[in-house]
FITOR-601391 format. One record per residue (C-alpha): x, y, z; residue in three letters. Coordinates in Angstrom, 2 decimals. Layout:
% FITOR-601391
REC       X       Y       Z  aa
REC       X       Y       Z ALA
...
***
This chain:
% FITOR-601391
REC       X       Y       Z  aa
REC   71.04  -59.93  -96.49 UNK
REC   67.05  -59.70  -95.81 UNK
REC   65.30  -63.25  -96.92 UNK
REC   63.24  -60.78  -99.59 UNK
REC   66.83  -60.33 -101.66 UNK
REC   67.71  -63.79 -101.05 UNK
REC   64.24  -64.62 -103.45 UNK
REC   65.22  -62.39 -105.77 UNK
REC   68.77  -63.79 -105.76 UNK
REC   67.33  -67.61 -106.33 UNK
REC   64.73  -66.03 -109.11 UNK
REC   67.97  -64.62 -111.25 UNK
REC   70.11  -67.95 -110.92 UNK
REC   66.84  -69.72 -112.02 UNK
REC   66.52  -67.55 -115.05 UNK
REC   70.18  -67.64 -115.71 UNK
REC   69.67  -71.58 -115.90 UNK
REC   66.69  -71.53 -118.32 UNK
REC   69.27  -69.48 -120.29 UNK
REC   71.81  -72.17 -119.93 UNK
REC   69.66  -74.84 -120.92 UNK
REC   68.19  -73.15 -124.11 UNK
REC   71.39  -72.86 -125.33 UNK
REC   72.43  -76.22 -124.86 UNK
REC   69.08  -77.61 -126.26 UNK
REC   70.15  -75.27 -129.34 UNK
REC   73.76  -76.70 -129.80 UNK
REC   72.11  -79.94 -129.26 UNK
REC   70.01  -80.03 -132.09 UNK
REC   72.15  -77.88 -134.25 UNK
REC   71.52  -74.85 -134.36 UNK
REC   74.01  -72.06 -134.08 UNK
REC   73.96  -68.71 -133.00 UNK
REC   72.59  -65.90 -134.40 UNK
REC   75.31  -64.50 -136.83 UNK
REC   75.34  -61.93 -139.46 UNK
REC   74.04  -63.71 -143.48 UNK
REC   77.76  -62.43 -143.90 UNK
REC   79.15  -65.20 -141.68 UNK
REC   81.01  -62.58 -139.90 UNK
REC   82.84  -63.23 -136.78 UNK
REC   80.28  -60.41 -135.03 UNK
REC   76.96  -61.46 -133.31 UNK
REC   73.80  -60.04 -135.13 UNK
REC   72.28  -56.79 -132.72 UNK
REC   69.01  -58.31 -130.72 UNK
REC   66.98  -55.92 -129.05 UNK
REC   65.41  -57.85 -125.43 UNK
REC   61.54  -58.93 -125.22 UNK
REC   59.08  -59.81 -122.88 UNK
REC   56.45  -62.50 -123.47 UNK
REC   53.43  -63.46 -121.48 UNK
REC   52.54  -67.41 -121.64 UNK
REC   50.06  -69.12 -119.04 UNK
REC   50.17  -66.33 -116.53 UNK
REC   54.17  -65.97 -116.56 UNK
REC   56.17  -63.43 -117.38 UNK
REC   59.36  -64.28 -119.55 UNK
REC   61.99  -61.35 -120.24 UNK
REC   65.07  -62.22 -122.33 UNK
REC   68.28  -60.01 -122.95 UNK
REC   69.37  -58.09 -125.79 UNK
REC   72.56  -58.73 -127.57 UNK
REC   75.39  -56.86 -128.88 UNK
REC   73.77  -53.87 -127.93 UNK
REC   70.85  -54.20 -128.66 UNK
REC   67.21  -52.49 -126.44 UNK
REC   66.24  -53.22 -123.52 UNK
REC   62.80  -54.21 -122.99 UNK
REC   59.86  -52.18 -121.30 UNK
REC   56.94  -52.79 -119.83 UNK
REC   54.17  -50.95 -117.87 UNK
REC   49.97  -52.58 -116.39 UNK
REC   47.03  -51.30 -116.78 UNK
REC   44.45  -51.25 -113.93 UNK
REC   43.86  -53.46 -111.95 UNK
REC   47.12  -54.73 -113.06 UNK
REC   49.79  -53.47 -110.65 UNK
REC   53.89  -53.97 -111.67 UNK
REC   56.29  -54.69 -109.22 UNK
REC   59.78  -54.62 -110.13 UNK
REC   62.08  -56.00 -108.06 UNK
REC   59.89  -55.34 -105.14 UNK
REC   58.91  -51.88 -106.19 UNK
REC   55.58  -51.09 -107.31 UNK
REC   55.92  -48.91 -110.49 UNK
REC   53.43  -46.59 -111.88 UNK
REC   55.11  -45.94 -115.48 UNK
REC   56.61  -47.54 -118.22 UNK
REC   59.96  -49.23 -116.90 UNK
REC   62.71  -50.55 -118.50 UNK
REC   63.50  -54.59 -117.02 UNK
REC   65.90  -57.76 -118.00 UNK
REC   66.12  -61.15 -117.54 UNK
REC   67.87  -60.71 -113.86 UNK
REC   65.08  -58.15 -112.86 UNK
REC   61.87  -59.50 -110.36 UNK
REC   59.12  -58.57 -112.12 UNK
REC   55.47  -59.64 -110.38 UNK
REC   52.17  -58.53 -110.77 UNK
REC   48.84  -58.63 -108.42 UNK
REC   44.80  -57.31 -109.00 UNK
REC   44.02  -53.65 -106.91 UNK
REC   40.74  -54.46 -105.98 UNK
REC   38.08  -53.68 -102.72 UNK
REC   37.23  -56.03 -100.48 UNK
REC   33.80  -57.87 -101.20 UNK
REC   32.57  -55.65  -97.99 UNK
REC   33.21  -52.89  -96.00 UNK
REC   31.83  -52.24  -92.36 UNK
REC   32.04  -48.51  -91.19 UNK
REC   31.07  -46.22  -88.45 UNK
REC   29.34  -42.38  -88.76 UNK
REC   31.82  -39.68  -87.13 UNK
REC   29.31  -39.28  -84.55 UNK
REC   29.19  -43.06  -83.67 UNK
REC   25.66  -43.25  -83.52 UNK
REC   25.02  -45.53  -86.62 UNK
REC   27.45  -48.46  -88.01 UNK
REC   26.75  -49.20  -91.95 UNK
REC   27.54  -51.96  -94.32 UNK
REC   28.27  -51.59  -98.08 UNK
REC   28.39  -54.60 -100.09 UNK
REC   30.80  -53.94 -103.15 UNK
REC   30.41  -57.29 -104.91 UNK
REC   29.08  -60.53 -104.13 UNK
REC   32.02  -62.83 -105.16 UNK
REC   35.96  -62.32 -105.89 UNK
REC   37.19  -64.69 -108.96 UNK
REC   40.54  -65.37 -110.18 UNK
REC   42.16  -63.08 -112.95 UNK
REC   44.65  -64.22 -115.45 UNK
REC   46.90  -61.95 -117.72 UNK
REC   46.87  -62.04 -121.03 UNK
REC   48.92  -63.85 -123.67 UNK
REC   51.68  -61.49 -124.77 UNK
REC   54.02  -62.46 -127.87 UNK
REC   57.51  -61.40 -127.42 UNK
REC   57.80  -57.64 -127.71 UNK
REC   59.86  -54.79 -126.83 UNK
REC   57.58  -53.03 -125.21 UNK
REC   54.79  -55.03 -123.31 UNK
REC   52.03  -53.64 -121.64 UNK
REC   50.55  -55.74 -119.33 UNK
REC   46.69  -56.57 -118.84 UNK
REC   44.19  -59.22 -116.48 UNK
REC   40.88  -60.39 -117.42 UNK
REC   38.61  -61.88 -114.24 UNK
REC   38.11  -66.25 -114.87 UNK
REC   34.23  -66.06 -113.45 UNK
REC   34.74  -70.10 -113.50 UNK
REC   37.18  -69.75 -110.68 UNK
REC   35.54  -67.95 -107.49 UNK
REC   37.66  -67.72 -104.68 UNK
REC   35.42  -65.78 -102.42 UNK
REC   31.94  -65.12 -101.73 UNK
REC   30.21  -62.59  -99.33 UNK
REC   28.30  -64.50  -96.35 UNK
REC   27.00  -63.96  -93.11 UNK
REC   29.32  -65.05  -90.71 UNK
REC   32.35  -63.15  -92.52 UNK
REC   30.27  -59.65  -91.81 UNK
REC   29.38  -60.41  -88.61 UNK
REC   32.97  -61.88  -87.73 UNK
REC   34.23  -58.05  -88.57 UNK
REC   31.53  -56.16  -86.51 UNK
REC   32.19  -58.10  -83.67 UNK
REC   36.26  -57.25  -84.35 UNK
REC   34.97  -53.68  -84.55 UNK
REC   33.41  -54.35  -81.23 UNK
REC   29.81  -52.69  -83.04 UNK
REC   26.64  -54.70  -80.58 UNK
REC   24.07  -51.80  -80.00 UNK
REC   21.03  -52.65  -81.72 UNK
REC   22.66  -55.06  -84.29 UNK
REC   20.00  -55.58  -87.46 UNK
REC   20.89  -58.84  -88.41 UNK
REC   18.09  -59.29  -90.80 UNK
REC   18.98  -56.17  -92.88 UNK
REC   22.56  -57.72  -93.09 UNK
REC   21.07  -60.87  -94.54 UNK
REC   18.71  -58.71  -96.75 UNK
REC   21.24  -56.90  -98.44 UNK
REC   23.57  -60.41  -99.08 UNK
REC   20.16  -62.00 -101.22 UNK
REC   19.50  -58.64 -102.28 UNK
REC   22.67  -56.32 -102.71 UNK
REC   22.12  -52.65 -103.15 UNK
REC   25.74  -51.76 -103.58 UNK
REC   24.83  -48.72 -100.84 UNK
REC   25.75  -48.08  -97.80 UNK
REC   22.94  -49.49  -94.91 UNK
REC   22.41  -49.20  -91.80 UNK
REC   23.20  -52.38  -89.43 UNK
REC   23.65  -50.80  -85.87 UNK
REC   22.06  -47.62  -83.76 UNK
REC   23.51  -45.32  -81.19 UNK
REC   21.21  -42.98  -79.14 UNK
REC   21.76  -39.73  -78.84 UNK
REC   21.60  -37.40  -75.52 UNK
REC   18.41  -35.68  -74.85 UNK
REC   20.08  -32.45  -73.79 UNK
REC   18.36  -30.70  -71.22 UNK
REC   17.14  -27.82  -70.59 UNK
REC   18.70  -24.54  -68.58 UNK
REC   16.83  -22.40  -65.68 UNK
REC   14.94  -19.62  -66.48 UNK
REC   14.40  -16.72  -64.21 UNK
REC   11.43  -14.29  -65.83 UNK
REC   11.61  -11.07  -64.40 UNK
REC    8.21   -8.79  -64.15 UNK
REC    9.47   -5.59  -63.18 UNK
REC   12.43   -3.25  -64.90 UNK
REC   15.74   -3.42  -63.02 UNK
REC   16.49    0.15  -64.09 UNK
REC   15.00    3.62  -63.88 UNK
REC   14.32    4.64  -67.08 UNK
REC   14.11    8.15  -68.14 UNK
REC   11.03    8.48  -71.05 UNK
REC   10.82   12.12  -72.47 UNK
REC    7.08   13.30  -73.79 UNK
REC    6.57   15.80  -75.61 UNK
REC    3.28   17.69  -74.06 UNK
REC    1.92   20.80  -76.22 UNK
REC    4.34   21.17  -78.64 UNK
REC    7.19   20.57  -76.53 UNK
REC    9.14   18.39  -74.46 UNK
REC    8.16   17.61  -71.19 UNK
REC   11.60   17.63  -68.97 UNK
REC   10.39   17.17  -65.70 UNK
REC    8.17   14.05  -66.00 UNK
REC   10.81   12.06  -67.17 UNK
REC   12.17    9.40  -64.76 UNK
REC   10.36    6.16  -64.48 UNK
REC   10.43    4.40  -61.16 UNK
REC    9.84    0.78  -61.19 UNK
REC    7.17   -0.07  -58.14 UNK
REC    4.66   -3.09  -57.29 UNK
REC    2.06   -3.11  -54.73 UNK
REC    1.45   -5.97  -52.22 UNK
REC    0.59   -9.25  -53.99 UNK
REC    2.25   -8.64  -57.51 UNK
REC    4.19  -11.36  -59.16 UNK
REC    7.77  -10.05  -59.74 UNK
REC    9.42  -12.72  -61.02 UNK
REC    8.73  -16.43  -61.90 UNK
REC   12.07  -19.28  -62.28 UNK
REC   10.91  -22.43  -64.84 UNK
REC   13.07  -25.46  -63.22 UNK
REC   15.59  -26.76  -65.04 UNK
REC   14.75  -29.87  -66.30 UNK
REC   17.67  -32.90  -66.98 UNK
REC   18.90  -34.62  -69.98 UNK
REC   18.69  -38.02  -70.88 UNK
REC   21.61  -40.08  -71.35 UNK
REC   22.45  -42.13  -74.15 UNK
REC   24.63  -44.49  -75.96 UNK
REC   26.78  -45.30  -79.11 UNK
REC   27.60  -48.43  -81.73 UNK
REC   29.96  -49.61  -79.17 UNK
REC   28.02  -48.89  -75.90 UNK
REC   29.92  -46.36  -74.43 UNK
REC   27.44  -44.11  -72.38 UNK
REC   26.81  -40.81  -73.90 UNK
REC   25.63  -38.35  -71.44 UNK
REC   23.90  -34.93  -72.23 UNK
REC   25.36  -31.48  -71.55 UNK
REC   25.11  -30.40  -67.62 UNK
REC   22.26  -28.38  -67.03 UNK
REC   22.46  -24.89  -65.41 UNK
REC   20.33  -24.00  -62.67 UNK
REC   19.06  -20.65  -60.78 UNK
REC   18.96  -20.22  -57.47 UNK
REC   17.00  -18.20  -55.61 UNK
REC   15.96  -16.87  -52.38 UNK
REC   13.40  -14.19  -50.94 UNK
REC   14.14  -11.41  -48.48 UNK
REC   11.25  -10.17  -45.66 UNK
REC    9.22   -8.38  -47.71 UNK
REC    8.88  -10.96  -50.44 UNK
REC    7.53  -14.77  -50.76 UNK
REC    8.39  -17.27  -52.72 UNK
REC    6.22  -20.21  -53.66 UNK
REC    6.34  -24.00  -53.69 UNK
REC    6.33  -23.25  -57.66 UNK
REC    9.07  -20.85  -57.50 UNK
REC    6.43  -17.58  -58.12 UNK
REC    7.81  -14.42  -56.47 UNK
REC    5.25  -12.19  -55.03 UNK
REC    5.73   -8.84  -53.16 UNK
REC    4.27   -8.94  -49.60 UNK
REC    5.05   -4.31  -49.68 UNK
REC    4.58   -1.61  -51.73 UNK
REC    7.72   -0.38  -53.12 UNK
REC   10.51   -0.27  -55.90 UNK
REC   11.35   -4.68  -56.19 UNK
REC   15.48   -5.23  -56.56 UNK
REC   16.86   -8.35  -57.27 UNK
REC   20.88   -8.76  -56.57 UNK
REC   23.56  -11.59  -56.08 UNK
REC   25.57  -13.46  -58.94 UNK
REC   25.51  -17.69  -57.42 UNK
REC   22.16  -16.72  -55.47 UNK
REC   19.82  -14.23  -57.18 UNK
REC   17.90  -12.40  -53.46 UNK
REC   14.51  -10.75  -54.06 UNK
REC   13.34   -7.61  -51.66 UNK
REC   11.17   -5.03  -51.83 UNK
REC   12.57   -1.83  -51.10 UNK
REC   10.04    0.68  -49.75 UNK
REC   11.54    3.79  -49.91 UNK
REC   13.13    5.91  -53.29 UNK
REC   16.71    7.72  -51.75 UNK
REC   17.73   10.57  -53.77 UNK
REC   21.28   11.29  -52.56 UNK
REC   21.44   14.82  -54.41 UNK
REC   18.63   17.25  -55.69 UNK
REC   15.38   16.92  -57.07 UNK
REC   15.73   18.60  -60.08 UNK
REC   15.50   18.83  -63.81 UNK
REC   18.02   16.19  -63.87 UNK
REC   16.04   13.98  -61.68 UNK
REC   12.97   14.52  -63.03 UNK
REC    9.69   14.39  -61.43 UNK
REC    9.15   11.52  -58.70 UNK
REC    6.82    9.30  -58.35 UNK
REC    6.63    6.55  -56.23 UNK
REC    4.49    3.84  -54.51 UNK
REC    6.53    3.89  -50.90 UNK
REC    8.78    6.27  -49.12 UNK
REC   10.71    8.91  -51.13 UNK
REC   14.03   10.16  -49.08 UNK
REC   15.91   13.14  -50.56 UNK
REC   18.92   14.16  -49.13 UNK
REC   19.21   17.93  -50.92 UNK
REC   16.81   19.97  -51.74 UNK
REC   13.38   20.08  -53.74 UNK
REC   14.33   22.99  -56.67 UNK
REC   11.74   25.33  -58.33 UNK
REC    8.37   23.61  -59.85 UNK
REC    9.74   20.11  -59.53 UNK
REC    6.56   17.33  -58.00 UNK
REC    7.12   14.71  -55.65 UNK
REC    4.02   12.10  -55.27 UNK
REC    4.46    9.11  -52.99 UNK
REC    2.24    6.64  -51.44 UNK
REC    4.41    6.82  -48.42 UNK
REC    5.95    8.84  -46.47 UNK
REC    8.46   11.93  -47.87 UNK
REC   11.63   12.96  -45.93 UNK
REC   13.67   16.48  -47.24 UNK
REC   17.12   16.98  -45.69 UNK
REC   17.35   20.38  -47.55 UNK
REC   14.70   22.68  -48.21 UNK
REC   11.37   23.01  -50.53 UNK
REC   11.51   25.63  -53.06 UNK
REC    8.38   26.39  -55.20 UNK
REC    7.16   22.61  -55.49 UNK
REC    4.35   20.29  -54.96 UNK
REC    4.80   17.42  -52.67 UNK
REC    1.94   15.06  -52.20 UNK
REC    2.04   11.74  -49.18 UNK
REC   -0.92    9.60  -48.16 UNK
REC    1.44    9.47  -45.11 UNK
REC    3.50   12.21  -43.39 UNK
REC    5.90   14.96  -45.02 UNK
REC    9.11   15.91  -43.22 UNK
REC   11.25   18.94  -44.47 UNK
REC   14.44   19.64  -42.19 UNK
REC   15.06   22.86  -44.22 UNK
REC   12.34   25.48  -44.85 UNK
REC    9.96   25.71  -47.88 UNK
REC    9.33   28.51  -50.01 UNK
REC    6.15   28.84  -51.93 UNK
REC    5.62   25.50  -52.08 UNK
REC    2.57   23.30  -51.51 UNK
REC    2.62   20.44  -49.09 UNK
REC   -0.69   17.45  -49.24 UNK
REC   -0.32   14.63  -46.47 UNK
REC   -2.59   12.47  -45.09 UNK
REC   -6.04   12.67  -45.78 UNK
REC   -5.16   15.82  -48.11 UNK
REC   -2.48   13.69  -49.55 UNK
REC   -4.42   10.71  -50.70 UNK
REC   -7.05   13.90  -52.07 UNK
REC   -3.94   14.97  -54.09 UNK
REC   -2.24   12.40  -55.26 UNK
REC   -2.22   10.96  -58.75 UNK
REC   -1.41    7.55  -58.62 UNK
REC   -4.38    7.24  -55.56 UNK
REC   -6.60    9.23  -57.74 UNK
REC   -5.86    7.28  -60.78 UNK
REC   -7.11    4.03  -59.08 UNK
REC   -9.91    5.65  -57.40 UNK
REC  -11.06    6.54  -60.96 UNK
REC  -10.20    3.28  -62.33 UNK
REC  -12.81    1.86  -59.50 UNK
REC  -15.42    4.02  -60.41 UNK
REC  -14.90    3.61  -64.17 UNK
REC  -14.83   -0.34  -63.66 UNK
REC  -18.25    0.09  -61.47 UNK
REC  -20.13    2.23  -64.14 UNK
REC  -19.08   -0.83  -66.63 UNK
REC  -20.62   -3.63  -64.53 UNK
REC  -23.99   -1.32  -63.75 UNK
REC  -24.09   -0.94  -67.45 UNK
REC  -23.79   -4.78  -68.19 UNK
REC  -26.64   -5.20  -65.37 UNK
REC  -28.60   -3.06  -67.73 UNK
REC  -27.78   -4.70  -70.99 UNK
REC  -28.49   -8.38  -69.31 UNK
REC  -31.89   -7.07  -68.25 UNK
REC  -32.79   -5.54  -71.17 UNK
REC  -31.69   -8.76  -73.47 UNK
REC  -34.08  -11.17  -70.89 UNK
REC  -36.99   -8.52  -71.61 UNK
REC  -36.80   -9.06  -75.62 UNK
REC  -36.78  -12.75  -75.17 UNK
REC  -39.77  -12.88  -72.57 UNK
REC  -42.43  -15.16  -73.75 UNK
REC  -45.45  -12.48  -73.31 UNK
REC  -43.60  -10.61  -76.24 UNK
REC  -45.27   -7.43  -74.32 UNK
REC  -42.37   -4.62  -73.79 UNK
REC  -43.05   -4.93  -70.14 UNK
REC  -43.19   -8.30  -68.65 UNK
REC  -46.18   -9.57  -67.66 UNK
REC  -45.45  -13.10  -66.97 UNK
***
């Protein structure tokens, strides 16, 4: 038998014993039972009771089949009947346990955010007093209540009891004693903050900003009315001392901390690597610049490589399908050149196949394996003569030179108005 029945046990043989000796304090002075005003041989029907008298709870036994008695608490009154708390209104008798204790929070509470950057205190009252039940005559059905004896404190919030549970807590990061002992003088009955974390700084990833499009891109333009099918293909192409491509560094996090110290660190950063091939240089400051003229590629997955390739293959025909070509560095085609299709390049142009009916245009040299067939053919000297993207810049130079002539002219004529002869010519 567990030492929790044994109570009970000595509890019952106690009460049975206060029974004993009412009854003999009755027949002592007297008195007899309670019998019928008939004086029948049959005890009178009793129904049971419970009584409340300086904090104790008394239950006696009905007779002759008589009720048994109830009872049932009201918060912050919780029942326990013979060791089980109860919740509803519960019949009981003398032999039953029946005890009774105050559901209330602790004077303080000491938490930690889910993040365990910041510990907070919340103060839910300043002292704990006694409570004592209430007086209850004998009835059959007793409901049980407490009222708090403010003369009898039996706790009071303090200092060292707060900081006794942060330190079980293990909570020492940047411990705000002061706003502890502001918030015992002055309670706020909130949650405060008494302890800070740091978070990471996370850091920041590579970048790698590309100047030039990876792809060929066919753009369709509609010329005169209609759609232009054999200007279409886009070749990406740099000269000699572009910028292709720039990579921003990645740059580290910081690490940091929690309530309880434990390091924190930030995510891992990701960086870019990359490397140049011979036509191409890369800076000190990670700036890619071309060193040829040509279409730029950039390849690789764990390294990204950088080259300039200086010549355009086509593998098939130059056709509709293809599109027009133009191209700052060699141009190889490995069919043939169909009806009224263009080839310009800066380079040089090699034909495996044969020219029919087309324009091809080189500042260098032209090679055609095949024949050509009433087709025209510009290289050298002739090609550069030819050629739009050379004659597009050598108009853009003598566009940009008529603009600073004319700003000459404008600067001179501003310094005549503001000559200090105020003649139209000046004199001085």
């Amino acid at each position: 038998m567990s030492d929790s029945i044994n109570e009970q046990e000595i509890l019952k043989l106690l009460k049975k014993l206060d029974q004993v000796s009412r009854s003999q304090e009755m027949e002592g002075t007297g008195a007899s039972p309670s019998v019928s005003h008939s004086m029948n041989t049959d005890y009178e029907v009793s129904d049971g009771y419970i009584k409340v008298e300086h904090g104790k709870i008394i239950v006696g036994n009905p007779t002759n089949g008589g009720q048994f008695p109830t009872i049932k608490a009201n918060s912050p009154v919780k029942l326990l009947v013979d060791g089980q708390e109860i919740s509803k209104e519960t019949k009981v008798s003398s032999e039953s346990v029946v005890e009774w204790k105050i559901e209330e929070n602790s004077l303080f509470e000491v938490s930690v955010s889910e993040d365990k950057l910041e510990a907070y205190l919340t103060i839910n009252r300043i002292q704990r007093c006694a409570w004592l039940l209430e007086q209850k005559t004998p009835s059959l059905n007793v409901t049980l209540t407490a009222e708090e004896d403010l003369n009898i404190i039996l706790e009071i919030v303090n200092l060292q009891d707060i900081l006794t549970i942060v330190e079980n807590m293990n909570i020492k990061m940047n411990l705000d004693v002061a706003a502890i002992q502001a918030e015992i003088m002055q309670p706020s009955f909130k949650p405060i903050i008494i302890g800070r974390g740091m978070a990471p700084v996370q850091g920041k990833d590579a970048l790698l900003d590309l100047f030039f499009s990876e792809n060929i891109v066919n753009i369709f333009n509609e010329v005169r009315g209609g759609m232009d099918y054999k200007n279409h293909m886009n070749i990406p192409s740099v000269k000699s001392g572009d910028v292709i491509a720039k990579k921003t560094p990645a740059v580290e996090g910081l690490t940091g901390y929690d309530v309880f110290g434990n390091v924190l660190l930030p995510d891992p950063v990701k960086d870019i690597r990359i490397a140049g091939q011979d036509n191409v240089e890369i800076t000190s400051d990670f700036i890619v610049i071309a060193r040829k003229e040509g279409r730029p590629r950039v390849t690789g997955n764990q390294i990204k490589y950088f080259d300039i390739n200086t010549a355009y293959v086509v593998h098939g025909n130059v056709d509709l399908q293809t599109g027009n070509i133009v191209f700052a560095g060699d141009v190889i085609v490995h069919g043939d050149v169909m009806d009224n299709m263009i080839i310009e390049s800066l380079g040089n142009i090699y034909v495996s196949g044969s020219v029919f009916n087309s324009t091809l245009t080189a500042t260098g040299s032209i090679a055609v394996k095949g024949s050509f067939i009433g087709s025209h053919l510009y290289s050298g000297y002739f090609g550069m003569f030819y050629n739009r993207l050379y004659n597009s810049s050598k108009q853009l130079m003598e566009i940009l030179e008529i603009m600073m002539e004319n700003v000459r002219i404008l600067i001179y004529e501003i310094s005549k108005k503001t000559c200090r002869c105020g003649t139209d010519k000046c004199c001085c």
